[in-house]
C-alpha positions in Angstrom: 10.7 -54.4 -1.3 11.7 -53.0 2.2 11.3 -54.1 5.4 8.8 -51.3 6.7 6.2 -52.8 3.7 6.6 -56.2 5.5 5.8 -54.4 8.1 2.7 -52.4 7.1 1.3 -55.5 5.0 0.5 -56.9 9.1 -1.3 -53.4 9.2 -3.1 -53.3 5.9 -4.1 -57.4 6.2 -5.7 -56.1 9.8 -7.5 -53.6 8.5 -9.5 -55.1 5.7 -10.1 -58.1 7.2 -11.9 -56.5 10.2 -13.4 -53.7 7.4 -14.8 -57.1 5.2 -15.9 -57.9 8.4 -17.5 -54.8 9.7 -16.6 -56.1 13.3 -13.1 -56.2 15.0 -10.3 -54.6 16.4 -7.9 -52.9 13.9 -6.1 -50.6 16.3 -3.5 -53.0 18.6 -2.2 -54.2 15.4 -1.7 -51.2 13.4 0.1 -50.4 16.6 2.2 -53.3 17.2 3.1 -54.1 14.0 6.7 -53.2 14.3 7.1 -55.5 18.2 5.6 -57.9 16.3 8.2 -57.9 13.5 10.6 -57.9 15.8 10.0 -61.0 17.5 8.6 -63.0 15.1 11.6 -62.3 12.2 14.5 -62.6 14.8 13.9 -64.2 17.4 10.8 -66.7 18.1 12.0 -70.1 17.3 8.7 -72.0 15.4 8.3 -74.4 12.7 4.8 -73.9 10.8 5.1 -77.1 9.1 5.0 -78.4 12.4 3.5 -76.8 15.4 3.4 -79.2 18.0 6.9 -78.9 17.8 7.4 -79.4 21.1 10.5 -76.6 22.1 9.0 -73.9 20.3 8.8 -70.9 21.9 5.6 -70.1 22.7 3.7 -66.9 21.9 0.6 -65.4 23.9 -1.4 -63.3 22.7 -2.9 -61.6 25.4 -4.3 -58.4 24.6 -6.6 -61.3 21.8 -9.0 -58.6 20.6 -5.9 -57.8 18.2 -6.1 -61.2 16.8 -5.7 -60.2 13.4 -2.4 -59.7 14.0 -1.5 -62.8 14.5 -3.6 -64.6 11.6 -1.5 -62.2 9.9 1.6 -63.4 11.3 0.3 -66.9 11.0 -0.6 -66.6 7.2 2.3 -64.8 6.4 4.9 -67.5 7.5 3.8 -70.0 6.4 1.1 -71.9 8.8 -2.1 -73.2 7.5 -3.7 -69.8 7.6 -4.7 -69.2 4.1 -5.8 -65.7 2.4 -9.3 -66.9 2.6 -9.3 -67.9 5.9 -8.4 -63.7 6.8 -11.5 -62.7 4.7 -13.5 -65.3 6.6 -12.9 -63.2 10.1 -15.3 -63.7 12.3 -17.8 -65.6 10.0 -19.6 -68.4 11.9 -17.1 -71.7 12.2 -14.1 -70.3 10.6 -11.1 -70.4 11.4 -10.4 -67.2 12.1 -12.8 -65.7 15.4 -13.0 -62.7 17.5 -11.6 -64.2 20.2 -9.5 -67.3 19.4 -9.1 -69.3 22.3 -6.6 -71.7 21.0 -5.7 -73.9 18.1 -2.1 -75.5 17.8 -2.9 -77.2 14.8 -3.1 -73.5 13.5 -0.6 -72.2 15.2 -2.4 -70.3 17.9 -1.1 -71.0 21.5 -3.3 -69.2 23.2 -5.3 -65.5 22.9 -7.6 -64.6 25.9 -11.1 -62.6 25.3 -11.3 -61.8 28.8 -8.3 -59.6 29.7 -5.2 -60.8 32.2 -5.8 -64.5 31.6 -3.2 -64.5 28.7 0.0 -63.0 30.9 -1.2 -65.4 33.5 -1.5 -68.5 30.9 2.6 -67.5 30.1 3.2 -67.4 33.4 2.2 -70.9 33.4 3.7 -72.1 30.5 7.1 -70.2 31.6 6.6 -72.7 35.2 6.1 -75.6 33.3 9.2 -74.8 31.1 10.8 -74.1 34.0 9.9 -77.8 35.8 10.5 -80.1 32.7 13.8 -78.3 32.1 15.0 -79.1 35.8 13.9 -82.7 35.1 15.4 -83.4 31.6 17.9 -81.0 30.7 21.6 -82.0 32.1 24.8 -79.7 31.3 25.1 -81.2 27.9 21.7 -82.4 26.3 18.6 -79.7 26.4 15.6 -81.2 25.1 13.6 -78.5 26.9 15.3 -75.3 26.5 13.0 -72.2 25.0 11.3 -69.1 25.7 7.2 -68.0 26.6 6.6 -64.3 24.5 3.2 -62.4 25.6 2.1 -59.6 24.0 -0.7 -57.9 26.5 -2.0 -54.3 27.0 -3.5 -51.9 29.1 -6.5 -53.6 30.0 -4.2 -56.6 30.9 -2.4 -54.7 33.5 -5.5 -53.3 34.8 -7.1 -56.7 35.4 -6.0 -57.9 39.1 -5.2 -61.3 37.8 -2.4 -59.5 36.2 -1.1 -58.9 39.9 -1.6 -62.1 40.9 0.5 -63.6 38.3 3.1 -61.5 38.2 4.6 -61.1 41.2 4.2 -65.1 41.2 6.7 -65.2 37.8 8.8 -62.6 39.8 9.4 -63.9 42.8 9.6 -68.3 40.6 12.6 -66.3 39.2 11.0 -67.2 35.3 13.5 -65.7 33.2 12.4 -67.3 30.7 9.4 -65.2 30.2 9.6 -61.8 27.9 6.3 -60.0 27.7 5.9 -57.1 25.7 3.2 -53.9 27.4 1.4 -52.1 24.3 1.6 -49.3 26.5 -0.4 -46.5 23.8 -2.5 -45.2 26.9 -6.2 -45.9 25.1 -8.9 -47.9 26.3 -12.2 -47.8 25.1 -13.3 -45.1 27.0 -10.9 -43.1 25.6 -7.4 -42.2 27.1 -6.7 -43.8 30.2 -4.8 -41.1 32.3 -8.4 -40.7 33.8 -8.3 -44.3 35.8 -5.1 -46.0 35.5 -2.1 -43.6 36.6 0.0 -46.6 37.8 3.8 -46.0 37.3 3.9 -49.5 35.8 7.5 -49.7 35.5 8.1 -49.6 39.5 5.1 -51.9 40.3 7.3 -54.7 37.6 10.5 -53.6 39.3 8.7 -54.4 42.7 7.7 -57.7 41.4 11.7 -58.5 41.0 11.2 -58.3 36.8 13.6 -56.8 34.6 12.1 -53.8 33.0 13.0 -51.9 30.1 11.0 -49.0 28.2 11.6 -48.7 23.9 9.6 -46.9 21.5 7.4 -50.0 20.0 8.0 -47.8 16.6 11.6 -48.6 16.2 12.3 -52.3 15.4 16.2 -51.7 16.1 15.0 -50.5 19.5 13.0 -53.6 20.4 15.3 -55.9 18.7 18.1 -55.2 21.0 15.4 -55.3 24.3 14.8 -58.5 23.6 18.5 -59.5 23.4 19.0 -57.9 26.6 15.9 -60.0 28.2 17.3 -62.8 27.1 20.7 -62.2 29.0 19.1 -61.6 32.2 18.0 -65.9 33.1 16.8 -65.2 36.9 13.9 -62.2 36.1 10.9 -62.2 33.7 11.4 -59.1 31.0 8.7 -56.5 30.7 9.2 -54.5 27.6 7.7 -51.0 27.6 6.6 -50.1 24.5 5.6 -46.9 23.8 3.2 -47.0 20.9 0.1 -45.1 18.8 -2.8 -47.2 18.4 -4.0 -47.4 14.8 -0.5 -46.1 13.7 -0.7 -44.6 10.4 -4.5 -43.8 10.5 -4.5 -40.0 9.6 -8.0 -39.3 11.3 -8.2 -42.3 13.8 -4.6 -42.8 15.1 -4.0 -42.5 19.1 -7.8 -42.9 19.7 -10.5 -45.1 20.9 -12.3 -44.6 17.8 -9.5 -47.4 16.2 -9.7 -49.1 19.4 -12.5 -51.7 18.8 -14.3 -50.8 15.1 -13.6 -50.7 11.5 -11.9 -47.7 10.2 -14.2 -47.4 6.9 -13.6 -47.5 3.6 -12.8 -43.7 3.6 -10.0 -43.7 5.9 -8.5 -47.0 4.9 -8.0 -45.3 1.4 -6.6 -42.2 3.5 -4.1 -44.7 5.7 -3.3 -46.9 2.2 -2.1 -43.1 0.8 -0.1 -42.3 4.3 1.9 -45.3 4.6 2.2 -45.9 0.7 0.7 -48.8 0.5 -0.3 -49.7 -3.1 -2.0 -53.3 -2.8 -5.9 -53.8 -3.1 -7.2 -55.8 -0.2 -5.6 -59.0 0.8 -3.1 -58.8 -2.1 0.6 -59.3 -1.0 3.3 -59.4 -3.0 5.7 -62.3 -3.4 8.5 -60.2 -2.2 6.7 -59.3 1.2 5.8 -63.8 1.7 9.7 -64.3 1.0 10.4 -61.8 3.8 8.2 -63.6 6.2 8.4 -67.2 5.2 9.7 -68.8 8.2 8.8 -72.6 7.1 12.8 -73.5 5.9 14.8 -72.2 9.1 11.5 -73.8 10.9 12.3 -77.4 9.2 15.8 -77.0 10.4 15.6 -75.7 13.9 13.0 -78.7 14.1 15.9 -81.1 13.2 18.2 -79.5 15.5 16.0 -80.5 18.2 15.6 -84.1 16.8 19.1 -84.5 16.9 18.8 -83.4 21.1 16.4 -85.9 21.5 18.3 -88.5 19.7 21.2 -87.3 21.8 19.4 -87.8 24.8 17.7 -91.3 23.7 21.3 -92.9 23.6 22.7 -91.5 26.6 19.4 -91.9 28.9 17.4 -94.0 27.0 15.2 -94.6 30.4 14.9 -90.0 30.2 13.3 -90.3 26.3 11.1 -92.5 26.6 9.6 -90.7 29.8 9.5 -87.6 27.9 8.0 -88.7 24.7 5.1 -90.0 26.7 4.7 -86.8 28.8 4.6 -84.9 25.1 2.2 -87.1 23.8 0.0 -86.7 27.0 0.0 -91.2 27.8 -0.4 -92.6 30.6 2.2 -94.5 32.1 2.9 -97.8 31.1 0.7 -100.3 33.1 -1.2 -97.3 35.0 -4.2 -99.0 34.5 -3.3 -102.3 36.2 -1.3 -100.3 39.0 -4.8 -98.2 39.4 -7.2 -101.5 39.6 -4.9 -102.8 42.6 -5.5 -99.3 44.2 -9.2 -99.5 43.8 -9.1 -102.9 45.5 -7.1 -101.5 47.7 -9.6 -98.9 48.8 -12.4 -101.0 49.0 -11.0 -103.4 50.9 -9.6 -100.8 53.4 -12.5 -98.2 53.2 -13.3 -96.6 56.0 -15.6 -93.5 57.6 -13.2 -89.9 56.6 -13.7 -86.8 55.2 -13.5 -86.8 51.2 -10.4 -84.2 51.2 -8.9 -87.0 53.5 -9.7 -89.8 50.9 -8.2 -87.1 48.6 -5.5 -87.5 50.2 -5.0 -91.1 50.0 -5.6 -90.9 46.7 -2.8 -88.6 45.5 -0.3 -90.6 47.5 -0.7 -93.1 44.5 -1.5 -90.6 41.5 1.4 -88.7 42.5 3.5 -91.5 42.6 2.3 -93.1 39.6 1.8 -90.0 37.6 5.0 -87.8 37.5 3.7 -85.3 35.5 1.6 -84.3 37.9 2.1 -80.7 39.2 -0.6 -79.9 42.4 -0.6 -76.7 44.0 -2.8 -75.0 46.9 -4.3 -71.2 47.1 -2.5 -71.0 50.3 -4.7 -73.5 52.0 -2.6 -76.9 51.3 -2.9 -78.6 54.8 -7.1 -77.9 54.4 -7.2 -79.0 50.8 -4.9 -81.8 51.3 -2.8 -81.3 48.3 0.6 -82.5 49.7 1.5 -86.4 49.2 3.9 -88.4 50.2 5.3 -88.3 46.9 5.3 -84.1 46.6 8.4 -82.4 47.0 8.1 -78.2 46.9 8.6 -76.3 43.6 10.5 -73.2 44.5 13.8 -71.7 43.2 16.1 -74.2 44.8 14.5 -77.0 43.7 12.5 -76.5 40.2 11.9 -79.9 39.9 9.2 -80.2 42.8 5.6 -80.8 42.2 3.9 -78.6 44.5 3.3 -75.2 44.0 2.5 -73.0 47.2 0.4 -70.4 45.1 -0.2 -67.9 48.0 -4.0 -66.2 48.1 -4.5 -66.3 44.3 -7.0 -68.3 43.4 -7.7 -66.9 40.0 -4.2 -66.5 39.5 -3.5 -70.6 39.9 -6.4 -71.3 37.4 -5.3 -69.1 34.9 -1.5 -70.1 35.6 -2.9 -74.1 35.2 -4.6 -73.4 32.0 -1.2 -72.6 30.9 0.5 -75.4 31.7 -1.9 -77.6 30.3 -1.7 -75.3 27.4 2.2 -75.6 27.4 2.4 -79.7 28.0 4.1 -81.9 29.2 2.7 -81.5 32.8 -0.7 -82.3 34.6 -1.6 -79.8 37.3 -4.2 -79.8 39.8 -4.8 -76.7 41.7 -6.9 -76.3 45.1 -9.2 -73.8 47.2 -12.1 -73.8 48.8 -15.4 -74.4 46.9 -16.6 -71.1 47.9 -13.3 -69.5 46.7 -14.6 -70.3 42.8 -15.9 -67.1 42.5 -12.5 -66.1 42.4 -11.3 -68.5 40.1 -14.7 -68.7 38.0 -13.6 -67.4 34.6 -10.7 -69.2 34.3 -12.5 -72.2 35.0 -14.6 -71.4 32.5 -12.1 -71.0 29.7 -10.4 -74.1 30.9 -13.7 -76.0 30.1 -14.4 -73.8 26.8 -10.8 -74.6 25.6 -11.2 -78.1 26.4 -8.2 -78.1 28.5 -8.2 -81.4 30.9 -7.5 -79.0 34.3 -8.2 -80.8 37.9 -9.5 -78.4 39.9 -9.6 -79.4 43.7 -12.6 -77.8 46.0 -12.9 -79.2 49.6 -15.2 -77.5 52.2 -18.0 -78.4 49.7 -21.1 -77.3 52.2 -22.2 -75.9 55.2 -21.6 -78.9 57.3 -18.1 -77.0 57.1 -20.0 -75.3 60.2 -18.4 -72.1 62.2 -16.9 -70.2 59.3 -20.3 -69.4 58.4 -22.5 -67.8 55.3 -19.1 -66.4 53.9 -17.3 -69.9 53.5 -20.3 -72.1 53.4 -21.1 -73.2 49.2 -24.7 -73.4 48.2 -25.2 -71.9 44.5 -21.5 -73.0 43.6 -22.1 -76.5 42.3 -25.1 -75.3 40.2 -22.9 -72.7 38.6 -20.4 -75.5 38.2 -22.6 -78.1 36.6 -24.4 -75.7 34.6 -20.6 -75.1 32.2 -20.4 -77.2 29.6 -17.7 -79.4 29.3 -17.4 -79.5 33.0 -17.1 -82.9 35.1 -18.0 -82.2 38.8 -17.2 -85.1 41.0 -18.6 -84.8 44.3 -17.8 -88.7 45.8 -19.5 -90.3 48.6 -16.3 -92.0 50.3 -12.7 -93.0 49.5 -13.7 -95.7 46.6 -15.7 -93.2 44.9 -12.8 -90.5 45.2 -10.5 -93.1 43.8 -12.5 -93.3 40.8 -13.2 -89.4 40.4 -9.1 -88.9 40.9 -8.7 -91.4 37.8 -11.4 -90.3 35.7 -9.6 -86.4 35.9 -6.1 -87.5 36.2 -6.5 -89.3 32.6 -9.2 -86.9 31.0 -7.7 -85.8 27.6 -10.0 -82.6 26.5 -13.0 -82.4 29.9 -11.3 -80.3 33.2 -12.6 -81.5 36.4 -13.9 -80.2 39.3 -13.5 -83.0 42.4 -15.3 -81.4 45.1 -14.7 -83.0 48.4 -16.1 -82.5 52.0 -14.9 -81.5 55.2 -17.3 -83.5 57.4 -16.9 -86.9 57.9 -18.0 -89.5 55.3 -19.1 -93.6 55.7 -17.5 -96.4 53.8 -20.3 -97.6 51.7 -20.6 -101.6 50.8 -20.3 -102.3 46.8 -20.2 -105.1 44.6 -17.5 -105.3 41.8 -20.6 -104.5 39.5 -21.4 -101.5 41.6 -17.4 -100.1 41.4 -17.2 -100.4 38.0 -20.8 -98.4 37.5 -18.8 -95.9 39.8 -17.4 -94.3 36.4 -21.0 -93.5 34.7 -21.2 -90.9 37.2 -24.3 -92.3 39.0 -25.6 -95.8 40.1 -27.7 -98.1 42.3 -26.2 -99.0 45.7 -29.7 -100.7 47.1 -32.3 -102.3 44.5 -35.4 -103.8 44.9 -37.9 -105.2 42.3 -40.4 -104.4 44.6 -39.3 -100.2 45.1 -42.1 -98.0 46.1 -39.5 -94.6 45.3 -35.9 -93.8 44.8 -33.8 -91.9 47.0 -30.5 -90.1 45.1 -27.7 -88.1 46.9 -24.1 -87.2 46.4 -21.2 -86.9 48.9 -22.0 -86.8 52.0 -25.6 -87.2 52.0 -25.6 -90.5 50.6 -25.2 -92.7 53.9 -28.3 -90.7 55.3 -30.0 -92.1 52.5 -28.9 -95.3 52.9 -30.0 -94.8 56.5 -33.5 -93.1 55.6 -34.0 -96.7 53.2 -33.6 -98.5 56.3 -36.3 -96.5 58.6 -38.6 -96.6 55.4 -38.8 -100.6 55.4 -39.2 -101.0 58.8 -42.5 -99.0 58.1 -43.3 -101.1 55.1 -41.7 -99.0 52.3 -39.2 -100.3 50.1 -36.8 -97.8 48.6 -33.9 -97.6 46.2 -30.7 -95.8 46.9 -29.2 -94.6 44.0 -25.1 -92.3 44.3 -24.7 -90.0 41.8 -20.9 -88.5 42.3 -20.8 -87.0 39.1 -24.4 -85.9 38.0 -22.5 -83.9 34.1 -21.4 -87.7 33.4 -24.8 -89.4 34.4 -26.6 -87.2 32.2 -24.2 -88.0 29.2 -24.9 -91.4 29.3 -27.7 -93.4 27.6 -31.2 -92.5 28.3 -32.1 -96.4 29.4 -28.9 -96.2 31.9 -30.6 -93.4 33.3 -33.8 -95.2 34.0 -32.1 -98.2 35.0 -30.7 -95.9 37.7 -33.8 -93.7 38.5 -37.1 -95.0 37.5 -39.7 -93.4 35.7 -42.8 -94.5 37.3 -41.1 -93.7 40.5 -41.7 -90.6 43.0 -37.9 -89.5 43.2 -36.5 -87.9 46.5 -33.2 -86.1 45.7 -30.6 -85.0 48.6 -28.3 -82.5 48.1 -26.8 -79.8 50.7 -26.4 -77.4 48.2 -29.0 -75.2 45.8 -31.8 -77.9 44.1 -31.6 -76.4 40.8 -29.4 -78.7 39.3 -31.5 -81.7 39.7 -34.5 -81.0 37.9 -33.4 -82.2 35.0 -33.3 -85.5 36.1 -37.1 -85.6 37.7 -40.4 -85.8 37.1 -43.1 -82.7 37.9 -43.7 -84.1 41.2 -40.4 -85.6 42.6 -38.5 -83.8 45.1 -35.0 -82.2 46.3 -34.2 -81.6 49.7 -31.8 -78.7 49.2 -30.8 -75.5 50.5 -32.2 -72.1 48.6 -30.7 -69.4 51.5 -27.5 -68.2 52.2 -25.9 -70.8 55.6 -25.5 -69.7 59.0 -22.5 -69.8 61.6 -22.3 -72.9 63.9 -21.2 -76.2 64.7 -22.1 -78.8 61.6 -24.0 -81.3 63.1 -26.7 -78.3 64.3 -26.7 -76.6 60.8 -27.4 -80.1 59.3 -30.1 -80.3 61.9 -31.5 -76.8 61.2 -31.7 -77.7 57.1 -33.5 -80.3 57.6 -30.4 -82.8 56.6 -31.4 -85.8 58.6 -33.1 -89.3 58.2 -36.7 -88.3 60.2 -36.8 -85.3 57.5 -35.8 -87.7 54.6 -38.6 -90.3 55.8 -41.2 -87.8 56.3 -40.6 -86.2 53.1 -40.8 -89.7 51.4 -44.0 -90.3 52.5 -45.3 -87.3 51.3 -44.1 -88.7 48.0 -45.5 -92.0 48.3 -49.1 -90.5 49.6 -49.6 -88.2 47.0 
């Protein structure tokens, strides 16, 4: 056995797995076969028998149409990635898809479908590397000490996300991050020179990364690029690799036609016969899983680094312990006492503020409390109010602070949060403008289809944000938002209810969360301890009566005027209950008779809502109501948009009575 049939068995594994499948993408792996090799023999430090091993270097895969190459990678050293599990490609609920997402248990870090997020996801992991390192490591004992790899391609590069993340790893100084550019020149339309021309080696240079160009053919040549990446600690690598997409296809290689479909029997037989390959599908020799086998020197690197921690448990016993839990994702000890005197604290000092302000308040005790928080702001941090009293800067000088000044990237930050959540060991919130999630939409998405528990922080949540007009003001957003599954949108009336939307996303284990807060102001609402705790179902009753004729439901902002409308309804002899529903995802989720408890069945139902209705309908009845907005805002002061909508108690009473008189 020699080391280029190691080699080709990543090829010939790729091949028939996506020819059994009839679906896939053989031709990034037949191409980066040899990077791949490179890396994965000599240099990534992993343990399959363990993967959460938590200083492992991590491995992106973002270029994730070529996933076959690494369940070939996986299977062959050593993870739980059996033979069968590579025949299984892309059969439903195995364990090998299209488009992984992720899967430690498995081995898989992350792989992005849609292109860019993967380089940005490193990125992310690279910061968060970057932050724990600065907070644990001293000159002696490194618990934290290893490197992010991404593989990533031409679509990567072309997606503007790609922009947006790297000049943020460029200028963060992550020299801890080595990607690797599959740089063949084929898309699926065929060869690129037609619409991407960029001389992609000065845009990386511009950035402030370290770039070097190899042929991706010659291991030798890669081998010692990634030795010289590694000297370099204060720039991210790019490695240029110059490669032929379905190498060692005799018909298909350098074209699109190997991009993104099976080769066929026929010229798999003709590529077996090029490349000498003499193995029926899916058989490898013994010699060829010896070669890869990576489970023994896993084992022991894995020791190495118990010994660190053991080092570091005797000489800053106070430093283990805070690390352990941050690993395994705990809260704090006594957080949850610590967060009951806070609520009390709020309630007993609520008063009329915006919700961003409440915000605010809030983080000046999650922060605190919560050191693995890492917040951040899409250049808007004294709007969102991101910055506690707690929140020191994270920048160059001082790697250990937990803000990050993103700059106008708001798709960027998302992407670069999903992978530090991906990475561990930190807890990140990240904030823009509610309108600004069009920007950040698909990242969002993955976040919640991953099951990644992200905090993403909207303020400006309507068009009582007034003179900025149509551009700025939300109205389809929270629809969009609520309609993602696995998504928990907060939207809180006033400070107490923030306090319990900040807790319920600051301890989430596998749900990201959107708290959406307001610009105008709010009015502290009057609960009972029964009402608080409700807080946390996402919806309850703030005024009941046996005797209700309707119920009137609102979030944020608009719950006071229903409060309000209650009161102008009784003095005309109708009695009313008010019902808050912050987080509408978690009220559906609970128990159908909570539900009714809340809103009535026999009961007209008047919704609130300064956004678009359609989320709502769910809840109600053919006949019931919402008072929302189905048109694009307009530019002018709040209080006379709010006015113009029809967001005020004489509209909210009139359109009761309709209710009650029909």
């Amino acid at each position: 056995m020699n080391q280029s049939e190691s080699i080709n068995a990543l090829r010939f594994l790729s091949m028939d797995a996506v020819q059994k499948a009839n679906s896939g993408h053989p031709g990034m792996p037949m191409g980066m076969a040899e990077i791949a090799t490179a890396l994965w023999k000599n240099h990534l430090n992993h343990n399959p028998s363990n993967p959460r091993w938590f200083n492992r270097d991590r491995f992106v895969l973002s270029n994730g149409h070529g996933s076959m190459l690494l369940y070939s990678l996986l299977h062959l050293t050593g993870y739980n990635m059996t033979i069968d599990d590579l025949k299984d490609f892309r059969k439903l609920k195995s364990k090998t898809p299209g488009h992984p997402e992720y899967d430690i248990d498995y081995g898989i870090e992350t792989t992005t479908g849609p292109l860019g997020q993967g380089i940005a996801n490193a990125v992310g992991m690279a910061i968060a590397e970057k932050r724990l390192a600065a907070e644990f490591n001293s000159q002696d004992i490194k618990p934290v000490d290893h490197y992010t790899y991404a593989f990533l391609g031409d679509g990567c590069l072309m997606e503007g996300i790609s922009h947006e993340a790297c000049s943020f790893a460029g200028t963060h100084e992550l020299g801890k991050l080595i990607c690797f550019y599959d740089q063949n020149g084929i898309s699926i339309d065929g060869e690129i020179d037609n619409w991407f021309t960029d001389n992609s080696e000065k845009r990386f240079d511009s950035y402030g990364w370290q770039t070097i160009s190899v042929d991706g053919h010659d291991i030798d040549a890669v081998d010692q690029a990634i030795k010289s990446a590694k000297e370099d600690k204060t720039k991210p690598t790019m490695i240029f690799c110059r490669t032929t997409i379905g190498f060692g296809s005799p018909n298909k290689a350098g074209t699109s036609d190997v991009h993104g479909a099976a080769l066929g029997d026929e010229e798999i037989a003709k590529t077996r016969e090029a490349l000498g390959w003499q193995h029926e599908p899916f058989v490898i020799p013994d010699s060829i899983y010896k070669f890869w086998n990576a489970t023994e020197e896993g084992i022991e690197k894995n020791k190495n680094w118990d010994s660190v921690m053991q080092s570091l448990n005797e000489s800053s016993p106070e430093k283990h312990q805070e690390l352990t839990r941050r690993i395994a994702g705990d809260k704090p000890e006594d957080f949850s006492n610590k967060y009951k005197d806070f609520l009390q604290q709020c309630d007993a000092e609520n008063k009329s503020m915006a919700t961003r302000k409440a915000s605010q308040v809030c983080l000046d005790f999650f922060v605190k409390e919560m050191p693995e928080l890492l917040g951040g702001s899409a250049d808007l941090t004294p709007s969102n109010n991101t910055f506690s009293k707690a929140s020191s800067t994270f920048f160059n000088d001082n790697p250990s602070g937990n803000h990050i000044n993103y700059g106008v990237r708001e798709f960027g930050m998302s992407a670069i949060m999903n992978g530090m959540v991906l990475h561990g060991g930190v807890k990140p919130y990240g904030a823009t403008f509610l309108v600004f999630t069009d920007y950040a939409r698909n990242a969002v998405r993955l976040s919640a289809l991953m099951g990644l528990p992200n905090i993403f922080v909207y303020t400006h949540d309507s068009i009582a944000l007034g003179e900025d007009g149509p551009t700025h003001q939300p109205v389809e957003h929270l629809v969009t938002l609520r309609s993602t599954p696995n998504l928990n949108n907060w939207r809180p009336a006033d400070l107490v209810e923030t306090a319990v939307a900040w807790e319920n996303a600051a301890t989430s284990k596998t749900t990201p969360t959107c708290l959406i807060f307001s610009r105008q102001g709010t009015s502290a609402i009057t609960r009972d301890k029964d009402q608080i705790e409700s807080i946390s179902n996402g919806g309850y009753l703030l005024e009941s009566n046996s005797q209700a004729q309707l119920t009137l439901v609102a979030s944020g902002s608009e719950v006071q005027m229903m409060l309000d409308a209650a009161i102008k309804l009784k003095e005309v002899g109708i009695i009313a209950n008010v019902a808050s529903i912050p987080c509408l995802d978690i009220f559906l989720n609970t128990s159908k008779e909570y539900q009714s408890s809340v809103i009535q069945d026999n009961l007209p139902t008047l919704v609130a809502e300064l956004a678009h209705p359609n989320s709502w309908y769910r809840l109600l009845n053919k006949n019931d109501k919402v008072l929302g907005i189905e048109t694009f805002g307009e530019s002018a002061p709040a209080s006379i948009l709010l006015e113009h909508f029809g967001f005020n108690v004489e509209n909210v009473v009139k359109t009761a009575k309709s209710l009650i008189d029909e």
